[in-house]
PAZAPA-4460 file (N, C-alpha, C; in steps of 0.05 Angstrom, whole numbers, plus 32768, in hexadecimal, padded with zeros to 4 digits):
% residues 299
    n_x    n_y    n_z   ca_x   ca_y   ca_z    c_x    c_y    c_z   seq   type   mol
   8011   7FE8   8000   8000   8000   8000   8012   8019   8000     1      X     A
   800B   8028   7FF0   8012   8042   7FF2   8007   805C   7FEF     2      X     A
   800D   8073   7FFD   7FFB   808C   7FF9   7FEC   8091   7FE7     3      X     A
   7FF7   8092   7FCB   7FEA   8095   7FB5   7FD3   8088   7FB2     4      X     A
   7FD2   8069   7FBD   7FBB   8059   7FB9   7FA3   8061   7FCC     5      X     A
   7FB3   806C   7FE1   7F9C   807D   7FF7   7F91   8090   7FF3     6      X     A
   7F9B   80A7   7FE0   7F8C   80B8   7FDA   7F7E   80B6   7FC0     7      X     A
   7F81   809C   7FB7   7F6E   809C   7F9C   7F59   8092   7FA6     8      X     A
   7F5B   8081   7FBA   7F44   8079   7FC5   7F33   8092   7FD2     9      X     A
   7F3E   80A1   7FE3   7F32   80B6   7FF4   7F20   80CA   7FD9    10      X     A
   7F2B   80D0   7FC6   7F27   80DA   7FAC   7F0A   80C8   7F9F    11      X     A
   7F10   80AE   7F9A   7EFE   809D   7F89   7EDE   809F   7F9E    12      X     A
   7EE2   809B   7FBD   7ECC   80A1   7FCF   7EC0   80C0   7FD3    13      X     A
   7ED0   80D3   7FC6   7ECA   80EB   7FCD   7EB2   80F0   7FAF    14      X     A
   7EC2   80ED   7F97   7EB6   80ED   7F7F   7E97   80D3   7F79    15      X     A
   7E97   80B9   7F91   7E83   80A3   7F83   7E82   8097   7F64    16      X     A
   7E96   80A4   7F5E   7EA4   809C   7F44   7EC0   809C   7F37    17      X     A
   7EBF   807D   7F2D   7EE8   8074   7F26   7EEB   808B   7F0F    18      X     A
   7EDC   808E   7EFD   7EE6   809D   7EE5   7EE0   80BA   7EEE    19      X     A
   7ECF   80C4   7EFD   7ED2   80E4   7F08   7EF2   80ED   7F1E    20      X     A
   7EFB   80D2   7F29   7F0D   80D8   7F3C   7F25   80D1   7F32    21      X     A
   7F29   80C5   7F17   7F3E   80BF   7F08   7F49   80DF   7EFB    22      X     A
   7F2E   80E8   7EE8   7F25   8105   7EE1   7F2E   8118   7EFB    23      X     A
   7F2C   811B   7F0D   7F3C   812E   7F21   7F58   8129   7F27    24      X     A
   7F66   810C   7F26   7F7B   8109   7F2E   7F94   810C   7F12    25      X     A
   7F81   810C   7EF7   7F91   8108   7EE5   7FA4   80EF   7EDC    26      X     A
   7F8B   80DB   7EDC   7F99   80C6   7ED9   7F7A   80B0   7EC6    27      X     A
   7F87   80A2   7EBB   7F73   8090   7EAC   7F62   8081   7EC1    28      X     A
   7F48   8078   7EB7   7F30   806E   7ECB   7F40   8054   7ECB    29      X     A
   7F4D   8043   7EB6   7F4D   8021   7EC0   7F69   802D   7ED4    30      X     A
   7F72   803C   7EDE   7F8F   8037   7EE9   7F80   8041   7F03    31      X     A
   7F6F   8050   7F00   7F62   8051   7F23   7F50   803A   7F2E    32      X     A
   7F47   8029   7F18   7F36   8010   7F15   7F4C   8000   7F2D    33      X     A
   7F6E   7FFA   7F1C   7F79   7FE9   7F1B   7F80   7FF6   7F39    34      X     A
   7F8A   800A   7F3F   7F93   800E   7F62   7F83   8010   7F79    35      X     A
   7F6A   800D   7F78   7F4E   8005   7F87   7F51   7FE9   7F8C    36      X     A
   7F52   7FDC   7F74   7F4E   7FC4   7F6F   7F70   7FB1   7F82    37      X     A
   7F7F   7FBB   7F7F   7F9A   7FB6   7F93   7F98   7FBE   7FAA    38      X     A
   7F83   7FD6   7FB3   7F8D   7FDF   7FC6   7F78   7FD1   7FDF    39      X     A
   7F5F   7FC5   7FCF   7F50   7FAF   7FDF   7F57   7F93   7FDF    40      X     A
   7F6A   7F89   7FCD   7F75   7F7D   7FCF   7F88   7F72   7FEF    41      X     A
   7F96   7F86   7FEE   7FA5   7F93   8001   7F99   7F95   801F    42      X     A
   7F84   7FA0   801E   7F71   7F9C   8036   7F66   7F89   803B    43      X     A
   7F52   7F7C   802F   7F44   7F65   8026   7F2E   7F64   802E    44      X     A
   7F27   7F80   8027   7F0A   7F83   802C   7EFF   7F90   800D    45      X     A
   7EED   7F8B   8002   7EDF   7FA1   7FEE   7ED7   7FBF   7FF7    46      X     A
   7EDF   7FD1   7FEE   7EDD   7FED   7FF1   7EC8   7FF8   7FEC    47      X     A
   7EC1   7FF4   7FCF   7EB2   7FFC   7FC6   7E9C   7FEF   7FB1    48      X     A
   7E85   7FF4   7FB9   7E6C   7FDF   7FA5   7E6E   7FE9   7F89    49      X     A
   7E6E   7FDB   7F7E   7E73   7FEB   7F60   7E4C   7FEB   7F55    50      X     A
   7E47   8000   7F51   7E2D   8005   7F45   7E38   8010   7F24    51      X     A
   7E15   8012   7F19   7E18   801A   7EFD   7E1D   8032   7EFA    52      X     A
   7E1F   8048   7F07   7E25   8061   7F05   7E3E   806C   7F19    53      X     A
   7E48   805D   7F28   7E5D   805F   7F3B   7E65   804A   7F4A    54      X     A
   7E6A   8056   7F5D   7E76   8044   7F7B   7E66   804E   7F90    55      X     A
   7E69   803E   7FA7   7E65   8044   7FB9   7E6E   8037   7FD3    56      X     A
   7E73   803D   7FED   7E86   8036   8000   7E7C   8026   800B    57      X     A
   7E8C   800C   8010   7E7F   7FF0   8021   7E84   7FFA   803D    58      X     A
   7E7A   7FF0   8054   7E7C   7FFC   806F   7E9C   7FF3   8075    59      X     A
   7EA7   7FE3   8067   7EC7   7FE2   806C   7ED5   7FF7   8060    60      X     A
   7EC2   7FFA   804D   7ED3   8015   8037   7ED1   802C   8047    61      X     A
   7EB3   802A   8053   7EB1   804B   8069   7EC4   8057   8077    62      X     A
   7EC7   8034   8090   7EE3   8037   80A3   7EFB   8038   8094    63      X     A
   7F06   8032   8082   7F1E   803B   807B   7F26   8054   806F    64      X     A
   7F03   8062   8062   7F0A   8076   805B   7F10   808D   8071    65      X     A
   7F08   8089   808E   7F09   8095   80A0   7F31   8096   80AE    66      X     A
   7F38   8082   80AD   7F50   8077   80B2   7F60   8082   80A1    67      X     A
   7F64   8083   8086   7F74   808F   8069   7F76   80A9   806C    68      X     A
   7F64   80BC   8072   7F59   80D6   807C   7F68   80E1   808A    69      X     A
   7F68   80D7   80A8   7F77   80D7   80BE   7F96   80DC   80B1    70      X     A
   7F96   80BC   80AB   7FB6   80BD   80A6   7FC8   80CB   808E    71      X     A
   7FB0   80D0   8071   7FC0   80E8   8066   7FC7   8105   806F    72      X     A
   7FB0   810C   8082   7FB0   8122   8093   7FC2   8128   80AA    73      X     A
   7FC5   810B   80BC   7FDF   8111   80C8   7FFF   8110   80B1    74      X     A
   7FFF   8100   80A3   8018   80FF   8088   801F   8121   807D    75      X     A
   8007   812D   8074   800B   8147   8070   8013   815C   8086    76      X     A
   8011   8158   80A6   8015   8163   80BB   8030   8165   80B5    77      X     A
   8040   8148   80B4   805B   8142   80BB   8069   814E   80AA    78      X     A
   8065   8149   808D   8073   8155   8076   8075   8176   807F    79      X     A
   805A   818B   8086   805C   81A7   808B   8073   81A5   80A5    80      X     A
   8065   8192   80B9   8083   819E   80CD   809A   8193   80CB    81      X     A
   80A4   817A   80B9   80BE   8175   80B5   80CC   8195   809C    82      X     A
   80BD   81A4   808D   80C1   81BB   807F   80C6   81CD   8082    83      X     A
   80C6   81D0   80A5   80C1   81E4   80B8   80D4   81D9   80D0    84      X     A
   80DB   81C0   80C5   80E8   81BF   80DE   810B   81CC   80E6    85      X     A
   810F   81D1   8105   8129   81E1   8109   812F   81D0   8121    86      X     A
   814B   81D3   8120   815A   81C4   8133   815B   81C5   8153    87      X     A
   8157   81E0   8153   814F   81F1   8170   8131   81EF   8178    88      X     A
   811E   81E3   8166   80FD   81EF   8174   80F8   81D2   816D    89      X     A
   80E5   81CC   817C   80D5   81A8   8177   80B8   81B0   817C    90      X     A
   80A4   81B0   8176   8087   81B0   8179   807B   8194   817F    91      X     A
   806B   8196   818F   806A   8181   81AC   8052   8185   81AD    92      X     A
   803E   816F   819C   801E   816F   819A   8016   8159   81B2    93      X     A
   8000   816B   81C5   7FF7   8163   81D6   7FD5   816C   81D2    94      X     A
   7FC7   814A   81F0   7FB1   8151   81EC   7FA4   8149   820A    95      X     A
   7F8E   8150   8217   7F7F   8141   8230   7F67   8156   822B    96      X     A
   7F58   8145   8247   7F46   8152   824C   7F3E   816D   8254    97      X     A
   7F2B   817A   8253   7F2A   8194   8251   7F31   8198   8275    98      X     A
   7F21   8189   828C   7F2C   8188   82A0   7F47   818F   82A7    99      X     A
   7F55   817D   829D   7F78   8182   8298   7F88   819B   8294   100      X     A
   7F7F   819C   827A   7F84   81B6   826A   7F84   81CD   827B   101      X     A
   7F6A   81D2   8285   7F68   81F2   8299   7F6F   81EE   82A8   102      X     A
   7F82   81D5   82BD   7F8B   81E3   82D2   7FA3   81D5   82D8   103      X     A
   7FAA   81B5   82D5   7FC1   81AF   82D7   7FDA   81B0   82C0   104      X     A
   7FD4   81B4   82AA   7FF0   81B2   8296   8003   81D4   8294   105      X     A
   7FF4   81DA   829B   7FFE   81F5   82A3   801C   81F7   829C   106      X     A
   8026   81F1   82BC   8044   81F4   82BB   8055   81DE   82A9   107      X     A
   804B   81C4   82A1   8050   81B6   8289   8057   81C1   8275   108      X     A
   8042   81D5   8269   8044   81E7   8248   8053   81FF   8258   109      X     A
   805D   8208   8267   806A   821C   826F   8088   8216   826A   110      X     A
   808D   8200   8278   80A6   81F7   8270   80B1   81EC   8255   111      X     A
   809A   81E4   8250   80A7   81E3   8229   80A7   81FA   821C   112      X     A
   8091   820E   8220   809D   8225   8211   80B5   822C   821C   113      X     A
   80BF   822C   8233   80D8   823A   8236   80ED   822E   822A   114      X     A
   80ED   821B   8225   8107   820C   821F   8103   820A   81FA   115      X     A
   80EE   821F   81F5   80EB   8224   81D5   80DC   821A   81C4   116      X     A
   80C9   81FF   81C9   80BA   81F4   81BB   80A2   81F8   81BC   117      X     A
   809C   81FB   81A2   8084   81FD   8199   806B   81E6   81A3   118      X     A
   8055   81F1   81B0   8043   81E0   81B5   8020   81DC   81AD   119      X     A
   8015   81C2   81A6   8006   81C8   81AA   7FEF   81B5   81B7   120      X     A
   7FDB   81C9   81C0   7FD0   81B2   81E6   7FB4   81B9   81D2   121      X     A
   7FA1   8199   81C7   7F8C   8197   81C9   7F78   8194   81DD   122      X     A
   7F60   8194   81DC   7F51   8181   81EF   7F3D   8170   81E3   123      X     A
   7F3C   8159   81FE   7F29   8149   81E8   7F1D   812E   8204   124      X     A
   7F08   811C   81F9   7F0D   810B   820F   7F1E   80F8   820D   125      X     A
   7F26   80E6   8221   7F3D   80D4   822C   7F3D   80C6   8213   126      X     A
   7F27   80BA   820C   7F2C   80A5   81F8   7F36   80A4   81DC   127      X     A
   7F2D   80BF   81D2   7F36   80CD   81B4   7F50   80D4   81CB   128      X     A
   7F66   80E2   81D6   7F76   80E7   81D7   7F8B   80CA   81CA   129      X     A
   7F86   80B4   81E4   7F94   809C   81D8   7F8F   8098   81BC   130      X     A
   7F77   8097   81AC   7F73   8095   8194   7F8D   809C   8186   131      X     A
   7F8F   80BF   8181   7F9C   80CF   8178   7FBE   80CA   817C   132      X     A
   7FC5   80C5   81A0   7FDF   80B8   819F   7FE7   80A1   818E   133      X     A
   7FD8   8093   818E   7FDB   8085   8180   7FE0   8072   815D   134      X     A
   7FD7   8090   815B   7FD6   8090   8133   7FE8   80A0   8133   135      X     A
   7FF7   80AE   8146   8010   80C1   8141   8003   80D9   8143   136      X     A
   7FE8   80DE   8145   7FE0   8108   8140   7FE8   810F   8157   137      X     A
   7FE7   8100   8168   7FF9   8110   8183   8015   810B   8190   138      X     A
   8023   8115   819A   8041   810B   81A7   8039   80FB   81CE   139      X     A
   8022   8107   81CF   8028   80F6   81ED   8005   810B   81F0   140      X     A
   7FF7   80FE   820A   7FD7   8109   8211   7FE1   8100   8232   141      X     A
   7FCC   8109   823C   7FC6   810F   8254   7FA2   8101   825C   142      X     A
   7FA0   80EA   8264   7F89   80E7   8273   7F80   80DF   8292   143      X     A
   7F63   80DC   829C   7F69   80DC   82B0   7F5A   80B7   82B6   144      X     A
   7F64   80B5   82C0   7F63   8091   82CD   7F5C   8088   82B9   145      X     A
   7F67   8084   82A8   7F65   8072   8287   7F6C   8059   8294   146      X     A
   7F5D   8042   8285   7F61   8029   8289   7F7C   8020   8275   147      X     A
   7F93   8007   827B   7FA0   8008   8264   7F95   8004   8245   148      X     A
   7FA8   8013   8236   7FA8   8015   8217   7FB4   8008   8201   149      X     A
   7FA8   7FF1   81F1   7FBF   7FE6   81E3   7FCE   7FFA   81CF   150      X     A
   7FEC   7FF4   81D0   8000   8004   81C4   8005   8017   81D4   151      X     A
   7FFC   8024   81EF   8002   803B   81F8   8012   8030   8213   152      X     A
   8023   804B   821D   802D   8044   8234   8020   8059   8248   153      X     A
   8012   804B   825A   8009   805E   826B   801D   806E   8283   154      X     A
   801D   8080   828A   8034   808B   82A1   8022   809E   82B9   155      X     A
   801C   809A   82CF   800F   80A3   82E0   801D   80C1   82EB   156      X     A
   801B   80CA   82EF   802C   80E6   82F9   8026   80FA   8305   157      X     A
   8005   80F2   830F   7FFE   80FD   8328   7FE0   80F6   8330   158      X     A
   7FE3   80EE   8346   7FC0   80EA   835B   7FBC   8106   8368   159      X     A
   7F9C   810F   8363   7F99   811B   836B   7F7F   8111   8377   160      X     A
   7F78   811D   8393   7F64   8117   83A5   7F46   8124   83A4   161      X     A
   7F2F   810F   83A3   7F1E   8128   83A3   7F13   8134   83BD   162      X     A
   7F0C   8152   83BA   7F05   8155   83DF   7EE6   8165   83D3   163      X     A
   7ED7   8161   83E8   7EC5   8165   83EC   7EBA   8180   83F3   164      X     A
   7EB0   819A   83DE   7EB6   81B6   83E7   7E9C   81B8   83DC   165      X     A
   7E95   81D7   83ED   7E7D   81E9   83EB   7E85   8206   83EF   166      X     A
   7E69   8214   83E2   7E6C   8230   83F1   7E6D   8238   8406   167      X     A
   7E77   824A   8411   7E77   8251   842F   7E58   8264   8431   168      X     A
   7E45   8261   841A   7E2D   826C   841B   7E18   824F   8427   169      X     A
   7E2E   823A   841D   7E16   821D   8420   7E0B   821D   8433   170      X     A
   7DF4   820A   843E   7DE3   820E   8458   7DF3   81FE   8472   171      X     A
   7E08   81E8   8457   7E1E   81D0   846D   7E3A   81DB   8478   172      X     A
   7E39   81FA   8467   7E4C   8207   846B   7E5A   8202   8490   173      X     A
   7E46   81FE   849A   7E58   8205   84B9   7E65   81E5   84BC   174      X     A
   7E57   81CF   84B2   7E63   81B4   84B9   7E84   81B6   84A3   175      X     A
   7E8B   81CF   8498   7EAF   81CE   8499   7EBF   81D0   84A5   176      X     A
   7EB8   81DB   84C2   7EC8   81E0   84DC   7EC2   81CA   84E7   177      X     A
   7EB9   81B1   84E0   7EC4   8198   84FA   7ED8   818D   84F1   178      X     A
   7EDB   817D   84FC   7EF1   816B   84F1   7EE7   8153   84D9   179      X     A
   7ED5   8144   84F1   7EC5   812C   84E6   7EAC   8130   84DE   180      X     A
   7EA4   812E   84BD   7E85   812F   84B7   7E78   8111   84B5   181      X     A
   7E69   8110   84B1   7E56   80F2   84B1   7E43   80FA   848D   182      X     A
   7E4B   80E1   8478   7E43   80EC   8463   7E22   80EE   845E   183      X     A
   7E1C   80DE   8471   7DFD   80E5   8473   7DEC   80FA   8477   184      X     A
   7E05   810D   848C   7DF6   8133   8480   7DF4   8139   846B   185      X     A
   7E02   8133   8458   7DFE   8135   8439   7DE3   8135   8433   186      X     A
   7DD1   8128   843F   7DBC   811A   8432   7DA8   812D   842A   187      X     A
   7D99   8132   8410   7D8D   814A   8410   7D8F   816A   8408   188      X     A
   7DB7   8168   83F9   7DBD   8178   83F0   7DC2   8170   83D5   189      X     A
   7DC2   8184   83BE   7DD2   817D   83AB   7DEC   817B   83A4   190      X     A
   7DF4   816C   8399   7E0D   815F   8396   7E13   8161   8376   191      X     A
   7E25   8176   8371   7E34   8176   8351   7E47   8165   8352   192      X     A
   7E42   815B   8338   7E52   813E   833D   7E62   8138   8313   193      X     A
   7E7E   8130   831C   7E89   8135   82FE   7E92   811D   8301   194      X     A
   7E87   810C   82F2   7E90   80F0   82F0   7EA7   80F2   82CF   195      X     A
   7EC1   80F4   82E3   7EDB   80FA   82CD   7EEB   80DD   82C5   196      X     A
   7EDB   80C1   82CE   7EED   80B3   82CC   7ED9   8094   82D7   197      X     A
   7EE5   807A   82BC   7ED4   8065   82CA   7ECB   8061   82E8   198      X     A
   7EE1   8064   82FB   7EE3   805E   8315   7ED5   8067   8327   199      X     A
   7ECF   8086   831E   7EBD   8098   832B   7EA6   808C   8330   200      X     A
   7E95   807E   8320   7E7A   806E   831C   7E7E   806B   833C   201      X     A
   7E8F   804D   8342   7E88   8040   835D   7E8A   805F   836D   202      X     A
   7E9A   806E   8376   7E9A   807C   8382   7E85   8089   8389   203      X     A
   7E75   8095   837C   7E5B   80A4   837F   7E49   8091   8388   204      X     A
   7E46   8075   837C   7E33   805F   838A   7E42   805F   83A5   205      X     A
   7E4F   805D   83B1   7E5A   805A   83D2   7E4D   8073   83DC   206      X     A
   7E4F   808B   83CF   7E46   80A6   83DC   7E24   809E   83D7   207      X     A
   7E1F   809A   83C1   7DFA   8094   83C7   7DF5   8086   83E0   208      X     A
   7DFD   806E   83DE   7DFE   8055   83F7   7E02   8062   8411   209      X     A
   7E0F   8079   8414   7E21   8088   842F   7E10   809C   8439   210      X     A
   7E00   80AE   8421   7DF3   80C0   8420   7DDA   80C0   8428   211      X     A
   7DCF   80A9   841D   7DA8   80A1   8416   7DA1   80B1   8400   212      X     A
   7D8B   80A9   83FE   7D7A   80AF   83E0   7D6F   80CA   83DF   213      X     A
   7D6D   80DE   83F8   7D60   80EB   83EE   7D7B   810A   83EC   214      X     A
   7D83   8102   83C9   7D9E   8114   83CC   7DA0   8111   83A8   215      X     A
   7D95   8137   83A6   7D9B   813B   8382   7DB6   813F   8376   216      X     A
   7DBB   8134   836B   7DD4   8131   8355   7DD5   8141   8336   217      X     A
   7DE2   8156   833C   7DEE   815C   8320   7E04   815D   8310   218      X     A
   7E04   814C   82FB   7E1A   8146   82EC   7E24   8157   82D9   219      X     A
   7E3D   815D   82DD   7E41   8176   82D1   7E61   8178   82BF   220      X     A
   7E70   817E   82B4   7E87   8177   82AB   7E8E   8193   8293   221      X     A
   7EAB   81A5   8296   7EC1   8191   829B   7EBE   819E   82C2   222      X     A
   7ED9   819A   82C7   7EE2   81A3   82E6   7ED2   81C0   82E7   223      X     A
   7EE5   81D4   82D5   7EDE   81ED   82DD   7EBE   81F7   82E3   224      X     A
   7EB3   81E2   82D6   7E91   81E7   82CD   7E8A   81E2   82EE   225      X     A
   7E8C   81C2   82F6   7E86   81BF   830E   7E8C   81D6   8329   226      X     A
   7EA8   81DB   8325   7EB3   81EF   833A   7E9E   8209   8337   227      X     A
   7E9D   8215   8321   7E8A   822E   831F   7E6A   8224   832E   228      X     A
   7E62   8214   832A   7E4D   820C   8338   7E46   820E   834E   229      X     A
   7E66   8201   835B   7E62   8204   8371   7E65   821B   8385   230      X     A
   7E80   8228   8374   7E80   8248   837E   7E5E   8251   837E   231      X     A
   7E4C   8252   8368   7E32   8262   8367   7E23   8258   837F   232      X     A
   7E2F   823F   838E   7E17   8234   83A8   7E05   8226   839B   233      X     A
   7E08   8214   837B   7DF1   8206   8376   7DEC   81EB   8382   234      X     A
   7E11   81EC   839A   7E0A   81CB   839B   7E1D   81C9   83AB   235      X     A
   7E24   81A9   83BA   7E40   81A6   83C6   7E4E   8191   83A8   236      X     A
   7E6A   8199   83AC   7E7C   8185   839B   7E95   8179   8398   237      X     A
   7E9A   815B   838B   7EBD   8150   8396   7EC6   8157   837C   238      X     A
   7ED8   816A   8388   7EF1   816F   836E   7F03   816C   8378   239      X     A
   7F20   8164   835D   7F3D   8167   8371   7F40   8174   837B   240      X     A
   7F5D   8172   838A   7F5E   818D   83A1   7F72   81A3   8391   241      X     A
   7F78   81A0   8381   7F8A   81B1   836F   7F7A   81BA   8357   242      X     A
   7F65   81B5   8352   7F49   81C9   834B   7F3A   81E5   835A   243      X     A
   7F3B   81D6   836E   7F34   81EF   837E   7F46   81F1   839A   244      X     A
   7F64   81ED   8397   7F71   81FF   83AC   7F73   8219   83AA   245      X     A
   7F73   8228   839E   7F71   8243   8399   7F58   824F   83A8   246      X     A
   7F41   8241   83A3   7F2E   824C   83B6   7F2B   823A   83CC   247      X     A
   7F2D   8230   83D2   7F35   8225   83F4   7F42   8233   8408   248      X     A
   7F58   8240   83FB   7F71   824C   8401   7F66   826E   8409   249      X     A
   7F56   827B   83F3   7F49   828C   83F6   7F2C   828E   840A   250      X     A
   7F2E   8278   840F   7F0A   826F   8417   7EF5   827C   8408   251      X     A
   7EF6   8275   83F1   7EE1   827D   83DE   7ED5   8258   83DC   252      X     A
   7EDE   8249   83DF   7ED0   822F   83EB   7EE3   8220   83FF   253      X     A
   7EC5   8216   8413   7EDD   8205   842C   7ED3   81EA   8427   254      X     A
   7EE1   81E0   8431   7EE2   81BF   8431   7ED6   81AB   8445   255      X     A
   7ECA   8195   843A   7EC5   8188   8450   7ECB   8172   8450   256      X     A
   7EDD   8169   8470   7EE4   814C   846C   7EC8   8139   8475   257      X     A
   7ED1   8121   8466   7EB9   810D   846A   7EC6   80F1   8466   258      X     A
   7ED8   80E8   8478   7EE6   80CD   8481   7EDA   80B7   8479   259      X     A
   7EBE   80B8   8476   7EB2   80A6   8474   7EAE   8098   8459   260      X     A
   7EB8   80AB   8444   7EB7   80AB   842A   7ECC   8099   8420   261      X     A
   7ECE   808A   840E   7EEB   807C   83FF   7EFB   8093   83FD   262      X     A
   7F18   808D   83F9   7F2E   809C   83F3   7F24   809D   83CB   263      X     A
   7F21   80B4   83BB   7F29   80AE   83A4   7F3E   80C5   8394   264      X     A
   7F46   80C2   8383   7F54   80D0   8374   7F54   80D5   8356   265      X     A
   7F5C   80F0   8343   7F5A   80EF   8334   7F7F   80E3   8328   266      X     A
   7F81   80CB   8319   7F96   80BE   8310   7F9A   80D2   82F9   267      X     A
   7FAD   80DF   82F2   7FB7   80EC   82DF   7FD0   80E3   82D2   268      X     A
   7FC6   80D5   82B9   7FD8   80C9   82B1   7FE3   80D6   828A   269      X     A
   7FF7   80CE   828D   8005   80D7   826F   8006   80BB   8265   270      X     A
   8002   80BF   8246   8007   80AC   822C   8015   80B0   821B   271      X     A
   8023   809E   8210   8036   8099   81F9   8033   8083   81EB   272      X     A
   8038   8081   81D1   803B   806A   81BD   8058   805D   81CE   273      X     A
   8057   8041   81C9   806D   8029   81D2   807F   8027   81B7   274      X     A
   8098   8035   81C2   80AA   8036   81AB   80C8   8028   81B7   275      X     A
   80D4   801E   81A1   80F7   801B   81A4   80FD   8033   81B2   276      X     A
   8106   803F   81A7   810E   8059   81A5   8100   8074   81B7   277      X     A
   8105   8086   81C3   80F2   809E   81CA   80FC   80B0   81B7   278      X     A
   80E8   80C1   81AB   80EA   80D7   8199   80F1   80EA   81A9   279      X     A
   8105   8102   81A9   810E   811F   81B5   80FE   812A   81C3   280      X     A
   80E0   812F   81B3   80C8   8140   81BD   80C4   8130   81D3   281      X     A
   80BC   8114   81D3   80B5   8107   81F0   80C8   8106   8200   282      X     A
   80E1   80FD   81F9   80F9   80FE   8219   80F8   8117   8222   283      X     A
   80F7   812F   8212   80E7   8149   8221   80E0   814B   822D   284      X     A
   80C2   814A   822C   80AD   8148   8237   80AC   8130   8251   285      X     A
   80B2   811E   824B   80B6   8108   8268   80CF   8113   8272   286      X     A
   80D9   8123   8276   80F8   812A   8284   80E8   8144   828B   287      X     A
   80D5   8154   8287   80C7   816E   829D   80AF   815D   82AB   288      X     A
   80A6   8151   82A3   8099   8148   82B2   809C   8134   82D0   289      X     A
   80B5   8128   82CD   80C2   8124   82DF   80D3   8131   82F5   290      X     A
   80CE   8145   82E1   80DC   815C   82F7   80C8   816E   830A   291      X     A
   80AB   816C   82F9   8093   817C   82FF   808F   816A   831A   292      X     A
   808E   814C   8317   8077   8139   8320   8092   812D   832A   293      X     A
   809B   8124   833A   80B8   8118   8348   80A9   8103   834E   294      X     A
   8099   8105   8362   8092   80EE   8371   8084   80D0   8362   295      X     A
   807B   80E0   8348   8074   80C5   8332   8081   80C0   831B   296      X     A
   809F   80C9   8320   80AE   80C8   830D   80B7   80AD   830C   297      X     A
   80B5   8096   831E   80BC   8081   831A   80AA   806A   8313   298      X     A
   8090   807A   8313   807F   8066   830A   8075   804F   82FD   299      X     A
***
């Protein structure tokens, strides 16, 4: 297989016709006949139904036309930045969740721009991120308690805790000055609730179980959405604690402990494709981050 045969294809599906897409490529209809005809070969699936007035895409032909796409689109990425490329600057495509994004990668993309490289930080959810690492559109993603990934290496690099915060307008506001709460005062308030991760599920079932039934839930996402919520007093809510230390700190929300609750955490973990070799951009990037995150640098 080769490129050419991919974009005659991408071409022959775009047009629904061999002799209209031969006619755009500048090339005779039996020679686009003949590289269709190799290039399912090659796959071993039929591409395309041949009708009396055209073609049309078999559901194998769909998915691959989806796949070809991708990969001439990343192929054309590489060609513009190998054109562009300089010995001193490396551009370092990154991606996570929008959670992520606004409040932990911060000093991450701080330190790559300083040291000169060009960056750039998508967002997206966990599972398109691995996707994307993995076809090469990205150099390394960021998700949070991802289950493992075939082809990926997962790297953990920080737990973060969730704590239990409200307004200092809330009505439970004064149960922040004990020490020990009982989660069953809960019962009867609303509860913004950001389910960021499989694991979370059981978690919230232990808090129903802890709580009783008579207790409204709103689900809400990403982080910052939840936190604003809760600043407005629409509700009590568990976010990390490095989401809202800033207002803790300020007492613009106080905290409440509740022992009684499971320990959980948000797992923040980094991804990479499983290679021989590490590419420049990634030993980078895993050499600040180990410097950011010490304590899970041995992970």
């Amino acid at each position: 297989m080769n490129w050419t045969d991919v974009r005659i294809f991408i071409e022959v599906a775009r047009c629904g016709s061999m002799s209209q897409a031969a006619t755009g490529l500048h090339m005779g209809q039996p020679a686009v006949s003949q590289r269709i005809r190799a290039l399912e070969d090659e796959v071993g699936r039929s591409l395309f139904t041949r009708q009396h007035r055209g073609v049309i895409l078999t559901p194998a032909g769909q998915t691959f036309l989806e796949y070809g796409q991708r990969s001439l689109s990343l192929l054309q990425e590489g060609i513009t930045t190998v054109r562009h490329f300089s010995d001193e600057r490396q551009h370092i495509r990154l991606a996570s969740p929008t959670s992520l994004n606004s409040w932990f990668l911060g000093p991450l993309i701080r330190r790559l721009v300083e040291r000169g490289n060009d960056v750039t930080l998508l967002d997206d959810h966990s599972h398109h991120v691995a996707q994307k690492v993995l076809d090469g559109s990205l150099d390394a993603g960021f998700v949070i308690g991802m289950p493992p990934f075939p082809g990926l290496h997962l790297k953990e690099i920080w737990q973060d805790p969730l704590v239990c915060v409200m307004a200092p307008t809330h009505p439970l506001a004064s149960l922040c000055q004990q020490t020990i709460c009982e989660p069953h005062q809960l019962a009867g308030h609303r509860i913004i609730w950001y389910r960021f991760a499989h694991f979370a599920t059981e978690f919230r079932t232990n808090m129903e179980r802890s709580i009783g039934a008579r207790t409204m839930w709103i689900e809400a996402t990403p982080a910052d959405t939840v936190k604003q919520l809760i600043l407005d007093n629409v509700g009590i809510g568990f976010l990390p604690r490095l989401v809202v230390q800033h207002e803790l700190r300020t007492g613009a929300l106080l905290q409440l402990t509740l022992p009684g609750l499971p320990y959980i955490a948000w797992r923040i973990q980094m991804l990479y494709r499983e290679r021989k070799t590490i590419h420049p951009p990634l030993a980078q990037l895993l050499e600040i981050i180990e410097d950011l995150w010490p304590s899970c640098a041995m992970q």
